[in-house]
C-alpha positions as CSV (number, residue, x, y, z in Angstrom):
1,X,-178.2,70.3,87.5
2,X,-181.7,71.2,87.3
3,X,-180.7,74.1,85.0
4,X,-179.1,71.7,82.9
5,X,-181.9,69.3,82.5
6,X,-184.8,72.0,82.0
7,X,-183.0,74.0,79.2
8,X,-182.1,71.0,76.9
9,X,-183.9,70.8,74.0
10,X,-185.0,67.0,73.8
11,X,-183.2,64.9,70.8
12,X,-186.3,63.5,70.2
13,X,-187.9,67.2,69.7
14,X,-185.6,67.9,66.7
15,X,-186.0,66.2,63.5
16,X,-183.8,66.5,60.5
17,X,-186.3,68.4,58.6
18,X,-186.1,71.4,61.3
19,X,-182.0,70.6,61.2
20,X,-182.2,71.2,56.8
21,X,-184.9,74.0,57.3
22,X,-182.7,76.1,59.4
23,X,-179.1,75.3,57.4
24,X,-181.3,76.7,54.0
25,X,-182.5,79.4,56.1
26,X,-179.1,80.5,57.5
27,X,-177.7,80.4,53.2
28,X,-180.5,82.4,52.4
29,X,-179.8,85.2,54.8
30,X,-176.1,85.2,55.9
31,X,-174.2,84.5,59.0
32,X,-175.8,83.9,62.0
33,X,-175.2,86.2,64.7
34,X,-174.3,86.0,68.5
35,X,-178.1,86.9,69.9
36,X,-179.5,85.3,66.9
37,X,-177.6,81.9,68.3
38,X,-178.2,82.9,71.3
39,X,-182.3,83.0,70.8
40,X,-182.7,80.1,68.9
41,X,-180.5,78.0,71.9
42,X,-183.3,79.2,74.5
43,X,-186.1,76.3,76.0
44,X,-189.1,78.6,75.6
45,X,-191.6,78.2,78.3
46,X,-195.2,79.0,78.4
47,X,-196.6,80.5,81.4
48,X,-200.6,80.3,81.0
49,X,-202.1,83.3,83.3
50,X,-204.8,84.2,83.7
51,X,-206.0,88.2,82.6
52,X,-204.4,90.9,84.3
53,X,-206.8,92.6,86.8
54,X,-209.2,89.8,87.3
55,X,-209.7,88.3,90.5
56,X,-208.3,84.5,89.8
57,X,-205.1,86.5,88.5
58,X,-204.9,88.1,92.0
59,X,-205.6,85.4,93.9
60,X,-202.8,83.3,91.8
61,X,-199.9,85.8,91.7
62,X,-197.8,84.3,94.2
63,X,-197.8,80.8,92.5
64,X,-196.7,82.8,89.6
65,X,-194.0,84.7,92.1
66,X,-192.6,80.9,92.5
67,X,-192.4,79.9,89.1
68,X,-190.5,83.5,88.5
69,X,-188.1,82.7,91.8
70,X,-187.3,79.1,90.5
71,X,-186.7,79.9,86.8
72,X,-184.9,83.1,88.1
73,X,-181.3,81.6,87.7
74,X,-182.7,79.4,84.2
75,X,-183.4,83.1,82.8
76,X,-180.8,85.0,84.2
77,X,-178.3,82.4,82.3
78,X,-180.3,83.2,79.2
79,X,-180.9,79.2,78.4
80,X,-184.3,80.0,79.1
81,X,-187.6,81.9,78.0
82,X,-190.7,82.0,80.3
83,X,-193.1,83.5,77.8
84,X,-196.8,84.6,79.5
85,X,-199.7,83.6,77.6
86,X,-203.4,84.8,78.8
87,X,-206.5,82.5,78.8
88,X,-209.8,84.4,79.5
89,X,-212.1,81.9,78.4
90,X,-211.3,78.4,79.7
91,X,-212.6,76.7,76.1
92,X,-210.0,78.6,74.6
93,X,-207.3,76.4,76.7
94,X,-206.7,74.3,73.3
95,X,-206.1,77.4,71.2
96,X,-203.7,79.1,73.5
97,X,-201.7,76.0,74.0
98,X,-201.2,75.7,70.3
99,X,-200.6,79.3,70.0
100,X,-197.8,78.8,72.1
101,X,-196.6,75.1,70.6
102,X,-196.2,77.2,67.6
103,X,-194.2,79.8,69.2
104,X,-191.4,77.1,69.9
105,X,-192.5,76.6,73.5
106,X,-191.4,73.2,74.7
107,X,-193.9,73.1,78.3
108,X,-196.3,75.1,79.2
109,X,-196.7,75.6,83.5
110,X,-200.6,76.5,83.8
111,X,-203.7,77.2,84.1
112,X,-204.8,77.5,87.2
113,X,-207.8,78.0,86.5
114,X,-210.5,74.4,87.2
115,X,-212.5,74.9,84.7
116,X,-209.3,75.7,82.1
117,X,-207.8,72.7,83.6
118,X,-210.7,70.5,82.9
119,X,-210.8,71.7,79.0
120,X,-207.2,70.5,79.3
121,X,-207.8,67.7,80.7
122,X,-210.3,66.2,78.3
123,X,-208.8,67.2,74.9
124,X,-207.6,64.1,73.0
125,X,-204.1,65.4,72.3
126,X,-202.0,67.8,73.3
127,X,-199.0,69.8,71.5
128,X,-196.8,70.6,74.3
129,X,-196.5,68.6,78.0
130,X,-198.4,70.7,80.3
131,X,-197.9,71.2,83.9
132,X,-201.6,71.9,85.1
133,X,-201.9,73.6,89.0
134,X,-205.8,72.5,89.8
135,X,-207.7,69.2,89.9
136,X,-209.6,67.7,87.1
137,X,-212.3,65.9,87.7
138,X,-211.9,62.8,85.8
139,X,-209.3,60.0,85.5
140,X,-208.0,60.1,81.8
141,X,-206.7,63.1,80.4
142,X,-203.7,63.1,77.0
143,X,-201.0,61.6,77.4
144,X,-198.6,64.8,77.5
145,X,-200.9,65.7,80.9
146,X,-199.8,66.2,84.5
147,X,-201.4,68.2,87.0
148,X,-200.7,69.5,90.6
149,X,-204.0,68.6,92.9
150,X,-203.5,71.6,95.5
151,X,-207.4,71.3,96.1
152,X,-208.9,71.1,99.6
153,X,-210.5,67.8,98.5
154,X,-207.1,66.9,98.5
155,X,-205.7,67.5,102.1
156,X,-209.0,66.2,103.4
157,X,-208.8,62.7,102.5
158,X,-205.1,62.5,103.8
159,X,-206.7,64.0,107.3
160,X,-209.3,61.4,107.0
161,X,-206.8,58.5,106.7
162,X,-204.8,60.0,109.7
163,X,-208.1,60.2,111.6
164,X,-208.9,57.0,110.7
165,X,-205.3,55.4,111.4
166,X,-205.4,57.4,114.8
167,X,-208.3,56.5,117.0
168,X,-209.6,53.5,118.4
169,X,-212.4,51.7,116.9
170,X,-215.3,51.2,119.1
171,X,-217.1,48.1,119.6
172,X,-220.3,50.2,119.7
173,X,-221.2,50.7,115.7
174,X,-223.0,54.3,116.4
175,X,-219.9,55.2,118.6
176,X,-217.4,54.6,115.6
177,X,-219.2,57.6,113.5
178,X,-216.9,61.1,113.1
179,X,-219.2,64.1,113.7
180,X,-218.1,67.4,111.2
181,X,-219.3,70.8,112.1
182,X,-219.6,72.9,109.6
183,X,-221.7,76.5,109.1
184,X,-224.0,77.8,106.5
185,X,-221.2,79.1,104.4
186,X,-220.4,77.6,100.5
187,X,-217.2,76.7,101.4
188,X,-217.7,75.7,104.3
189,X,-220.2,73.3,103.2
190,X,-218.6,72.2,100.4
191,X,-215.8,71.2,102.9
192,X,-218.0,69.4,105.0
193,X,-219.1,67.1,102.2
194,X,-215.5,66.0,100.9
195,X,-214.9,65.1,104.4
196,X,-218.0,63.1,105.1
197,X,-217.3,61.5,101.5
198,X,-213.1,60.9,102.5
199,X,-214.1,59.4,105.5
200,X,-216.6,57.1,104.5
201,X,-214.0,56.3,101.6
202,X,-211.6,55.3,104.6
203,X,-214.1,52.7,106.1
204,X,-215.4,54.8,108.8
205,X,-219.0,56.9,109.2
206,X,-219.6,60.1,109.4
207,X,-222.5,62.8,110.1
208,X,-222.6,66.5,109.2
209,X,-224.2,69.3,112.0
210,X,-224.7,72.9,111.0
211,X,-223.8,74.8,113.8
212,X,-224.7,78.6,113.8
213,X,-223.6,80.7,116.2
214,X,-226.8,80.9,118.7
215,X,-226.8,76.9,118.7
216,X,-223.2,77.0,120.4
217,X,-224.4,77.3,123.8
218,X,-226.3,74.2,123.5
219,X,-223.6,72.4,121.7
220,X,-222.6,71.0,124.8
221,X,-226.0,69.8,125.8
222,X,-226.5,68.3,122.9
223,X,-222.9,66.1,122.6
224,X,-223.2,65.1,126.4
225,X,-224.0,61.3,126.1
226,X,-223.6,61.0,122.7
227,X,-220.0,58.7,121.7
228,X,-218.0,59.7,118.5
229,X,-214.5,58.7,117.1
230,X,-213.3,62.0,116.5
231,X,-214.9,65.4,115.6
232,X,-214.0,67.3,112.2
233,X,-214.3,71.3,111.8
234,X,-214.8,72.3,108.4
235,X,-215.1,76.0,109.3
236,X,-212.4,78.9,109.7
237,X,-210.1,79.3,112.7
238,X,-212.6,81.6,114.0
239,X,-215.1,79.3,114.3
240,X,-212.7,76.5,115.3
241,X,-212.0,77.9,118.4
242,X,-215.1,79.1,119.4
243,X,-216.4,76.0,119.2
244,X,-214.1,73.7,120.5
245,X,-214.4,74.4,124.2
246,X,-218.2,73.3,124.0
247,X,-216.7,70.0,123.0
248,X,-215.6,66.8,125.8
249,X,-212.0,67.6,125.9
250,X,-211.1,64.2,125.6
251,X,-212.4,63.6,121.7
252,X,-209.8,63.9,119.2
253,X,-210.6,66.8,116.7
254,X,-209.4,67.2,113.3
255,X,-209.1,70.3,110.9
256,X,-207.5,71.2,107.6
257,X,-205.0,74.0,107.1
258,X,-208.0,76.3,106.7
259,X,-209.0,75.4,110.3
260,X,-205.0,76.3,111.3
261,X,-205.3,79.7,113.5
262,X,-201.5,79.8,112.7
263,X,-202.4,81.1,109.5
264,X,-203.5,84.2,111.2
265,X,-201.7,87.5,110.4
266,X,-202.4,88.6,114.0
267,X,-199.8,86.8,115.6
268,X,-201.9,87.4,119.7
269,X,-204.7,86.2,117.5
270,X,-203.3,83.5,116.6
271,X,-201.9,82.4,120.1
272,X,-205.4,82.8,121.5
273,X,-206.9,80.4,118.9
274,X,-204.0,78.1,119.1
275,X,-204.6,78.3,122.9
276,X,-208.6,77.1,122.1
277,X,-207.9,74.5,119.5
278,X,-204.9,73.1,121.8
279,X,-204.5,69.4,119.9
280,X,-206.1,69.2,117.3
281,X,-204.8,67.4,114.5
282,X,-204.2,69.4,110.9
283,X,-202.0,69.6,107.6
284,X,-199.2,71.5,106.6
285,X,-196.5,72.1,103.7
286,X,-193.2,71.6,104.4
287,X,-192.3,74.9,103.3
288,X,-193.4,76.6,106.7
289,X,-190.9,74.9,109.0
290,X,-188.7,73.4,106.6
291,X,-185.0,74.7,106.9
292,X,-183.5,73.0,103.9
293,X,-181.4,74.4,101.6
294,X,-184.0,74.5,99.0
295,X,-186.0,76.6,101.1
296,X,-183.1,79.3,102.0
297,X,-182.4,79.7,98.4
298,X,-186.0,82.0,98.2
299,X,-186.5,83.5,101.5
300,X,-185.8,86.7,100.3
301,X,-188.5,86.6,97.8
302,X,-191.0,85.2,100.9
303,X,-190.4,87.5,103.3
304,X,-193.2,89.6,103.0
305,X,-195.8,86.5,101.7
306,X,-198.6,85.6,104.2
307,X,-198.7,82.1,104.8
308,X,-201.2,81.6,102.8
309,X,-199.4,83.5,100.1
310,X,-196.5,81.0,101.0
311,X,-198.3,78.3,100.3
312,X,-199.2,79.5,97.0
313,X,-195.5,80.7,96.5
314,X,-194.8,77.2,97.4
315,X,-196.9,75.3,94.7
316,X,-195.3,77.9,92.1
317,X,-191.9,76.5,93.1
318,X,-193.1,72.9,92.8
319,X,-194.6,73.2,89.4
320,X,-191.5,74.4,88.1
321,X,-189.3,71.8,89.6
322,X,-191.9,69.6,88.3
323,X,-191.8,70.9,84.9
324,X,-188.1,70.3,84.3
325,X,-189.1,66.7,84.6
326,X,-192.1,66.6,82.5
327,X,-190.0,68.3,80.0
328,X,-188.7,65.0,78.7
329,X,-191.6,63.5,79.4
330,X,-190.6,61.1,82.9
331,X,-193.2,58.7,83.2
332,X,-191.9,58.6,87.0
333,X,-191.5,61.5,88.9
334,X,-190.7,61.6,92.6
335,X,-189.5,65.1,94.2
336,X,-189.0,64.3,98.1
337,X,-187.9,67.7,98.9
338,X,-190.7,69.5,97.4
339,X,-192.1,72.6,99.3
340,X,-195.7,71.8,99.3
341,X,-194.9,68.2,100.4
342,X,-193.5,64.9,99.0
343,X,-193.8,64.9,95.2
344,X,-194.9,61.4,93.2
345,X,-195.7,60.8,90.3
346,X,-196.7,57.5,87.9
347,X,-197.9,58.1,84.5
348,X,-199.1,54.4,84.5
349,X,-201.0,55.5,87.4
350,X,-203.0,58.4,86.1
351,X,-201.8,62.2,85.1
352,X,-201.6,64.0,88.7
353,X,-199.1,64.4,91.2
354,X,-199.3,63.2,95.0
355,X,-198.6,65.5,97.8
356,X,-198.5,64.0,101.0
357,X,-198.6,66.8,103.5
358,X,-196.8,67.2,107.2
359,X,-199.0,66.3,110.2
360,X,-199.0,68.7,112.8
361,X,-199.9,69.1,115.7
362,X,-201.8,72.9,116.8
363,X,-200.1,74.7,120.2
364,X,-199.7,78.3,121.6
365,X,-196.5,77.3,121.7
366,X,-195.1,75.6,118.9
367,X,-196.3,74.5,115.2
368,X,-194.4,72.1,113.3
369,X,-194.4,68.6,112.1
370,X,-196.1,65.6,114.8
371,X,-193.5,63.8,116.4
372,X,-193.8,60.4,117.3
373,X,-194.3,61.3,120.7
374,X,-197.1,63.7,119.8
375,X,-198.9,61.0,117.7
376,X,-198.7,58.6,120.9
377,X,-200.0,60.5,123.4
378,X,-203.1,61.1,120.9
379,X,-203.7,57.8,120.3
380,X,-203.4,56.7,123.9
381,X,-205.6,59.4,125.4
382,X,-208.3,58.7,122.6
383,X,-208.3,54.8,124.0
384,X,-208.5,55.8,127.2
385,X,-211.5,58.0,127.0
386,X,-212.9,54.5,124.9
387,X,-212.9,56.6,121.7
């Protein structure tokens, strides 16, 4: 089904004038042949990569590893052509696009890029529907633009809304702020700010600490007698863990999949963090405990993928699915099943695409989505302890 609606050819994509062109083209030169039929009946598809041998192109092959494992059968069939089409400046975004609209692509499935996608973003036109993978950071963009938001700005203000929707208010004003502890580090800093900004965005405060790793050992000193809503670590597993002990054991803590020590390639690793950060709340795509069908169909192509790799495998799959819906131009697009969560889109509502990630839950012992009872329990034990 999905094969069928990607490699149409929109009616509304041929006019008569193409229709005459190629009937005086076909007098001109003779009879058409098998492959020549066989060509001209392919959807073309623009792939937008990045250079070959620079770092972004690294970083993004697995998304590119999904788009290839979901088109795989399209191509196979021969109703499709995913043509690659390199971007090394991001102000050439326009050109390259046009390059390809005049190659006979239909979609193009890229950039990745944030600075390319911007460019894209705020042209007035464009000659193709693109399916962008990054985050723009305006509201309008042209009309034939959709984008995938897989940034951590993203997961963070869904975290904050859980946070928010999962502990007990406090009649003490002071004691309803979140603390986030955060290091020195860019990212980690940049982190720390989208979840002070998501939080207060949810109706609740926030404060920022910069711990480093001499000031642990008075962590606790400096949290005992002091009442927050919930603590938020934007900072790697690493970190996480060693910080969490230091903390009362009854305040809820938070972290994106960034803070996940299940993301660890050292599986004992893992278990010891997991062991440390025992509760705390956190985000996850479908696509690492999902069993569906969906996600049998490429587990031989995921085998060896990190899970961060799988995540980025995951939003390759995704953009493609998504892709043979923008392809007609759907001004409503919902994908429930998608692998890096549920899928919606509303044209009337802007030009990106809403994931809403799987709350979990961090053990030793299990990973996985919340289950009610988990989400309970959490809730209860934060009112107790008057969080």
């Amino acid at each position: 089904m999905v094969n069928r609606i990607l490699c149409r050819v929109s009616l509304s994509l041929i006019t008569a004038a193409a229709v005459t062109t190629a009937a005086a083209q076909q007098s001109e030169i003779g009879p058409t042949t098998d492959a020549q039929v066989q060509s001209q009946n392919k959807t073309k598809i623009a792939l937008i990569v990045s250079p070959k041998g620079s770092v972004l192109s690294e970083a993004a092959a697995p998304i590119q590893q999904g788009i290839l494992a979901a088109s795989r059968e399209a191509t196979a069939s021969g109703a499709c052509e995913l043509v690659q089409y390199e971007l090394s400046n991001p102000q050439d975004a326009g050109a390259v696009l046009k390059k390809a609209a005049d190659d006979g692509a239909v979609l193009a499935i890229g950039p990745v890029s944030r600075d390319a996608v911007q460019t894209i973003s705020e042209m007035p036109y464009l000659p193709l529907p693109v399916v962008a993978i990054n985050r723009p950071s305006g509201e309008t963009a042209p009309e034939l633009f959709l984008s995938i938001d897989i940034s951590a700005e993203s997961e963070v203000e869904q975290l904050a809304k859980i946070a928010v929707e999962n502990t007990a208010q406090k009649a003490d004003l002071a004691a309803n702020n979140f603390v986030i502890l955060t290091t020195q580090d860019p990212y980690d800093e940049r982190l720390a700010r989208a979840m002070e900004a998501a939080l207060v965005k949810a109706g609740a405060g926030a404060e920022r600490r910069h711990i480093s790793s001499d000031q642990i050992a008075y962590l606790r000193q400096e949290m005992r007698g002091k009442a927050f809503r919930g603590a938020f670590f934007a900072m790697n597993a690493q970190n996480a863990s060693l910080l969490r002990p230091y903390l009362p054991p009854e305040l809820p803590v938070f972290g994106t999949s960034y803070s996940n020590p299940m993301h660890q390639k050292d599986s004992m690793l893992a278990k010891t963090q997991s062991n440390d950060l025992n509760g705390m709340i956190t985000l996850e795509i479908p696509a690492e405990e999902n069993t569906s069908t969906l996600v049998a169909q490429y587990k031989g192509e995921r085998e060896n993928l990190s899970l961060e790799e799988l995540q980025m495998f995951s939003v390759g799959v995704d953009a493609w699915t998504l892709g043979t819906k923008w392809i007609d131009w759907a001004r409503r697009i919902e994908v429930p099943d998608g692998l890096t969560g549920r899928l919606s889109f509303d044209k009337d509502s802007g030009s990106k695409v809403k994931r809403e990630l799987v709350k979990t839950v961090v053990s030793p012992n299990k990973t996985g989505k919340a289950s009610e009872e988990d989400l309970v329990q959490f809730t209860e034990s934060a009112e107790e302890a008057g969080l």
